[in-house]
C-alpha positions as CSV (number, residue, x, y, z in Angstrom):
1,X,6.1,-13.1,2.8
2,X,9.6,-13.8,2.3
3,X,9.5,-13.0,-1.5
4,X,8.0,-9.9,-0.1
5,X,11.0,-9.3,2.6
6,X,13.4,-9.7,-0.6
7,X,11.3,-7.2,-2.6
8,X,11.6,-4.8,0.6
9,X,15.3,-5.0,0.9
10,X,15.9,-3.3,-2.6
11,X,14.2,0.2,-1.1
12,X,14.7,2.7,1.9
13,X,11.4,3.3,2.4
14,X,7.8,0.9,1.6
15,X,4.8,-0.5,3.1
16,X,3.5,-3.4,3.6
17,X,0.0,-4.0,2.8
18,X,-2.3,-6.8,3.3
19,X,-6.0,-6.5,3.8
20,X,-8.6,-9.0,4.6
21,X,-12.1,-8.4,4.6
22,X,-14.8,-6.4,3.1
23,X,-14.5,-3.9,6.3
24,X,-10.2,-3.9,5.2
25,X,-11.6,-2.4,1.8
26,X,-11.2,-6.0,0.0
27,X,-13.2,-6.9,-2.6
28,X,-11.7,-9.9,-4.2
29,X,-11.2,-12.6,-1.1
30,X,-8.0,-14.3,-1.5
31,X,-4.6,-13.6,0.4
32,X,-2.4,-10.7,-1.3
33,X,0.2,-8.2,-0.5
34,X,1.0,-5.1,-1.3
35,X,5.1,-4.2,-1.4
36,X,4.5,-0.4,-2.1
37,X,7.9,1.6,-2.6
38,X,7.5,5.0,-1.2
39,X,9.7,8.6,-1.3
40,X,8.9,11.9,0.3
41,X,6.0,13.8,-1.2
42,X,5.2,11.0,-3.2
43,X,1.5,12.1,-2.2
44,X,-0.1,8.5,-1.5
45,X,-2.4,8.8,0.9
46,X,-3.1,4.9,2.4
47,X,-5.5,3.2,2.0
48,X,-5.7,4.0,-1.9
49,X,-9.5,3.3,-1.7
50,X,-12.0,5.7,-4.0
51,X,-13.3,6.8,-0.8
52,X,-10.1,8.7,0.0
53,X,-8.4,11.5,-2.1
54,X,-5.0,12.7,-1.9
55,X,-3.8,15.5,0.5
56,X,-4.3,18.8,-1.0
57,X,-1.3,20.0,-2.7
58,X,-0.3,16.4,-3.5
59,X,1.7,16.0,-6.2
């Protein structure tokens, strides 16, 4: 987590992801995080599962 702080620091905007559980969309069972950079319109629709699709007109 504090690697993951460091990462964060670098970048105006980002999530933070961790998910735990088949229900969370996991499907390898170990603890992980995400540090995802974002921007405006950068069209990722969370979570990034198969089951969901980008907004329409998402770049």
């Amino acid at each position: 987590m504090r690697r993951a702080a460091e990462l964060m620091a670098g970048h105006p905007a980002v999530n933070l992801i961790t998910s735990k559980g088949e229900a969370a969309t996991q499907s390898v069972f170990h603890l992980h995080v995400h540090v995802v950079p974002r921007q405006e319109g950068d069209g990722l629709p969370l979570p990034w599962t198969p089951r969901h699709t980008a907004h329409p007109g998402a770049a």
